[in-house]
N, C-alpha and C positions, 0 to 999 in steps of 0.2 A: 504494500500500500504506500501511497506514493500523496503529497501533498496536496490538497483541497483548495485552501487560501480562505474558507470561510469560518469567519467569526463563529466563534461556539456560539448558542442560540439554545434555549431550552425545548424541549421534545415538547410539541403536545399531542396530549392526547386523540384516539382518533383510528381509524381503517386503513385499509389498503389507499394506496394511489395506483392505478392499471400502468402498468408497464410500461407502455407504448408511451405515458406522457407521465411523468413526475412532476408535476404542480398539485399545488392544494396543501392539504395542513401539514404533511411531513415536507413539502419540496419547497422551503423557504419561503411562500410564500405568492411570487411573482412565478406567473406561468413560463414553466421551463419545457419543451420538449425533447424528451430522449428517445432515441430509434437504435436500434439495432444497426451497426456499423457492416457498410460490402465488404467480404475481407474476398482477396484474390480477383485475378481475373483482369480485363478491361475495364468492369463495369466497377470493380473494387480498387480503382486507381485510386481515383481523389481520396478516397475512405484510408487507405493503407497510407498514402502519404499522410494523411494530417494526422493518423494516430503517431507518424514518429515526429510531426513536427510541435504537435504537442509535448506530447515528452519532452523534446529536446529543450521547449521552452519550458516548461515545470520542473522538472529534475535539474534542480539549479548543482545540488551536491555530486551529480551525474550524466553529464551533457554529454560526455563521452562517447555514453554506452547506452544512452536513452535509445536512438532507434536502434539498436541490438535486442536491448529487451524488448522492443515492442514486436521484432521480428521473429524472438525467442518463445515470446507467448503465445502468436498465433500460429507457431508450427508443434502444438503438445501431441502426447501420444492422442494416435488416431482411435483409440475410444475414449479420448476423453469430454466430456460434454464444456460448454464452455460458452463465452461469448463477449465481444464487446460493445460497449452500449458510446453513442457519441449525441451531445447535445447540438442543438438544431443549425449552433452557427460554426460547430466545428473547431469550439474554443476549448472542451472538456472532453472527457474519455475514460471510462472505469472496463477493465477486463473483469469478468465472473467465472468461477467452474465450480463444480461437485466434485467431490473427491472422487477417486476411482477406488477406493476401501471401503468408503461408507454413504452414500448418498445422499443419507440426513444433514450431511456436512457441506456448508456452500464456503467460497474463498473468494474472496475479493482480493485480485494477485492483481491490480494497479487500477490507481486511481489521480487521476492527474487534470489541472485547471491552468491553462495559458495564467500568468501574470496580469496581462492587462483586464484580464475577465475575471478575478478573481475577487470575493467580497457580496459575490451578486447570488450568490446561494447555487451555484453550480454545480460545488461538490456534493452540498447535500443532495440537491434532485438526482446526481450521479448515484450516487451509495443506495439511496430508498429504490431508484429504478433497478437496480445491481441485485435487491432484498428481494423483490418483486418476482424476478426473475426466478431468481435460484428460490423461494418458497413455490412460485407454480409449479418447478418443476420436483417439488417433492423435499426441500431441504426444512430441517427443522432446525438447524444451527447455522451462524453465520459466524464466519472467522476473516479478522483481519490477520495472517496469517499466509505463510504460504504453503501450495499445493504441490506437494511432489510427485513428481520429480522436474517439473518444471513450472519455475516461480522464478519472481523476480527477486523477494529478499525474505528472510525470516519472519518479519512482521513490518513494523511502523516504525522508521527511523528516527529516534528519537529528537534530529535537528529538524524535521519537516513536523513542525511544533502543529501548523495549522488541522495538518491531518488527524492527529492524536486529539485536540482540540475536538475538531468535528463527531469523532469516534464516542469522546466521552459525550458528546452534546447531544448522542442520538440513543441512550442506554448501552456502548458497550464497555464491557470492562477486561481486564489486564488481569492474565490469567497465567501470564509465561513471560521471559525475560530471555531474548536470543543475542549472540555476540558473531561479529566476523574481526577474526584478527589478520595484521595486517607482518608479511614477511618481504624484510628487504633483501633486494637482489643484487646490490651494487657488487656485489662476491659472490663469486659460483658458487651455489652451496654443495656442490660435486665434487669441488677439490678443497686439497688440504689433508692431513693425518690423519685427521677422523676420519674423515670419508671414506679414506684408500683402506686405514685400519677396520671397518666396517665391510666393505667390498669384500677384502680378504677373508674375514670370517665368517662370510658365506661361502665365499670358493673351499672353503677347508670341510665345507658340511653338503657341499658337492650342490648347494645351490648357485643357481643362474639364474641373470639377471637379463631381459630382453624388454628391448620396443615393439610394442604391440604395433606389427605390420597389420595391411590392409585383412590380410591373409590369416590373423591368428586371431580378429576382435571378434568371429563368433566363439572361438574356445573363452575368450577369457569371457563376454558376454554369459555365455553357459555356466562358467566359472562365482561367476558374479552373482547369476540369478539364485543357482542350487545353494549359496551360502548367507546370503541377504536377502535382497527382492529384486524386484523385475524396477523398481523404481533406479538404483544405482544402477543395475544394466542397461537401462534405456542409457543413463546416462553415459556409460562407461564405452558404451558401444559409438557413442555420438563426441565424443572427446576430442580435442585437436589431439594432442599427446594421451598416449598410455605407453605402461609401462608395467610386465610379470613376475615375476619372480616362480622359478620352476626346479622341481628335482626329479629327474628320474623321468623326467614328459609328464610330470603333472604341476599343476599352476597350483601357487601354495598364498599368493598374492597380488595385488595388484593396486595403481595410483593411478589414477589421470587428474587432466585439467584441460581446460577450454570449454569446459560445457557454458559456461560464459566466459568471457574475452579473456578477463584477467585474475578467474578463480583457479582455486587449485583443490581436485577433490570429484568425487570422493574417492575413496582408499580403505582398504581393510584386507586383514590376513585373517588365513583360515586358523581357528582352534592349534589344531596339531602344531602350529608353526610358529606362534606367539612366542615371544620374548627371544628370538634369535638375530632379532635386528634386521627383518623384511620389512619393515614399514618404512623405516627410518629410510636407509638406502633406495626404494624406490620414489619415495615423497625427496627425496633430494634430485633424484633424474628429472622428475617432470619439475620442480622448483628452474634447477636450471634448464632446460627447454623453454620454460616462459621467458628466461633471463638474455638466453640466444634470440628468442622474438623482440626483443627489445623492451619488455617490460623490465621499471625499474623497481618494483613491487608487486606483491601477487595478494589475492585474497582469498584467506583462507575461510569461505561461506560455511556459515553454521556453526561453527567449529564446537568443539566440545570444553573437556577441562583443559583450561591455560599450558599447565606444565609443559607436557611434550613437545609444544610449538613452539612455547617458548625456551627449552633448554636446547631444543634440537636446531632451532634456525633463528634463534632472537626476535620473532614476532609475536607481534603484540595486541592485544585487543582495542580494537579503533573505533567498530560502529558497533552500536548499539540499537535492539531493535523491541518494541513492547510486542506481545502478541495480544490482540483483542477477540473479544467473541461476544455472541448476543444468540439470544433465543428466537428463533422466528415463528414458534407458535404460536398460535391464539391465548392460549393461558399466558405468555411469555416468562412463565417460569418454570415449565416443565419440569418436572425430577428426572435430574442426569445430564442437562441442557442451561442448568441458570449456573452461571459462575459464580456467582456466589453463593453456592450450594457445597463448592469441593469439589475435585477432579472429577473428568469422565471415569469410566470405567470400561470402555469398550478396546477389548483388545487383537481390534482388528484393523483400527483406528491408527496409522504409523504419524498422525500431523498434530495427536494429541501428546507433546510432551511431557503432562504431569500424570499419565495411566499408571497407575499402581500395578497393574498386570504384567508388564511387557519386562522383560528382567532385564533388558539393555540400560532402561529409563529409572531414576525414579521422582518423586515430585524437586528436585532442586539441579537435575541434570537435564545437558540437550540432549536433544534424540543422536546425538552424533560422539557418543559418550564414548569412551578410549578406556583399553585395559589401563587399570595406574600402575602398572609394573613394565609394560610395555611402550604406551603412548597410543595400540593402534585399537582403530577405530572397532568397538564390539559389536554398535547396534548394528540399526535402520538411521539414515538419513532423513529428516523429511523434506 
């Protein structure tokens, strides 16, 4: 979720607004029209251009990479349900999806208001037509949050103040605390004593270390999926860089990055192979690959506990992200659905970070939680 620019404003009470048009007592006010945005095609030019030129103008913290993401969003997995919604002059744009775990579950994975348009209640008519959406089609919870395996950020960045702003002004509350830390690349993190000494003690245990050719991302994909989920295989499969770790012709790990421009992730070693130093040595292959691309920093999305990142490659925790949620029933406190009620409990659920079920997780950890003897990654990603 990405910046609104409107003035918090108290919720009143009150119904649906229909989809198609967000005005009336939730949409600020002043009649706003939202439609459903063309995505692809001829007929989806204009549409696809001004979701990135949007972006480009809102994501003041990420001009960068603003049409990336926007390009990133509209290509998710092909079952995944989803949508963007764009206001009538082409000055706002919120993306919507269901999860692909749990249905009840909606995500508002970007939500963004040009600057000069911003103040006039655009975000909010965004967000409620976003609610609309994802309730018709069956969601009983809404999460400012993101949807994996492809999202834009963990949640609500805590510099894009307006957004958070907006989120608490419409009932949602803060239910989770996500971080991306950030690893400098000014030095290869490939060379050096460590590194070589790490190299070597895997050669000694007759482990190899390879770059995932064109030719080997469905073994490691297969690799990926039979040990996590299908959500780090999509991604792992779609990585500019990947990188195995193998004994004997069997893959025992693996790292990538590119699944966005300048992240690095995700990564994880199988059980049997923990604390031998495969994380470490392949998260330094793909570190430097990004560093050959000419990035001078890399981001490590999601991340888990501090230590490993930080003792292994000196980065640091930089952004910070809340995660919101809201009930979209009719009662609007359902049991299992009101955050202020205490964690879900559904453990099928990989995007609810505080599940008491899921053994990766528990309520003060991300999903992307790392052996502490190791450093590598145990869960699910979300």
């Amino acid at each position: 979720m990405t910046p609104a620019g409107n003035a918090p404003r108290a919720r009143p009470p009150g119904g649906r607004t229909p989809s198609g048009d967000a005005s009336g007592a939730r949409g600020a006010g002043a009649a706003t029209a939202v439609r459903e945005a063309v995505m692809g095609g001829a007929a989806g030019a204009a549409d696809t251009a001004a979701l990135a030129g949007i972006a480009r103008d809102a994501l003041v913290h990420d001009v960068a990479e603003a049409a990336d993401l926007v390009a990133r969003l509209a290509e998710p997995p092909a079952d995944r349900r989803w949508t963007a919604l764009v206001t009538r002059d082409l000055d706002g744009a919120v993306f919507a999806s269901l999860s692909g775990r749990d249905p009840r579950v909606g995500h508002v994975d970007l939500l963004a208001v040009r600057p000069a348009a911003q103040g006039a209640g655009l975000g909010r008519a965004l967000l409620v037509a976003a609610e609309d959406w994802l309730r018709d089609r069956g969601a009983a919870e809404i999460r400012l949050a993101g949807n994996p395996p492809c999202y834009a950020w963990p949640g609500v960045d805590v510099r894009y103040t307006p957004a958070a702003c907006l989120a608490e002004s419409l009932g949602y509350r803060r239910y989770h605390v996500a971080w991306n830390m950030t690893a400098d690349l000014t030095d290869d993190p490939s060379a050096g004593p460590s590194a070589e000494a790490d190299l070597a003690a895997l050669a000694d245990q007759g482990i190899t270390v390879h770059a995932a050719a064109p030719g080997d991302r469905a073994a490691v994909r297969a690799f990926v999926a039979e040990q996590w989920h299908d959500g780090w295989a999509w991604e792992a499969e779609r990585a500019t860089g990947c990188h195995y770790a193998a004994r004997d012709g069997e893959i025992l790990g693996f790292a990538a990055w590119g699944t966005r421009p300048a992240w690095f992730g995700p990564m994880g070693t199988a059980p049997a192979a923990r604390g031998l130093g495969v994380g470490r040595v392949l998260a330094r292959r793909c570190l430097a690959e990004q560093r050959a691309a000419g990035l001078a920093s890399a981001q490590i999305g999601w991340a888990g506990p501090l230590g490993f990142y930080a003792r292994a490659f000196g980065a640091y925790a930089e952004r910070v992200f809340w995660l919101y949620r809201r009930d979209l029933t009719p009662e609007g406190t359902a049991a299992g659905t009101d955050p202020g009620k205490g964690p879900r409990t559904d453990p099928t659920d990989p995007t609810d970070p505080t599940d008491p079920t899921d053994p990766t997780t528990d309520p003060g950890r991300d999903p992307r939680a790392t052996d502490p003897r190791t450093g590598l990654r145990r869960g699910r990603r979300p």
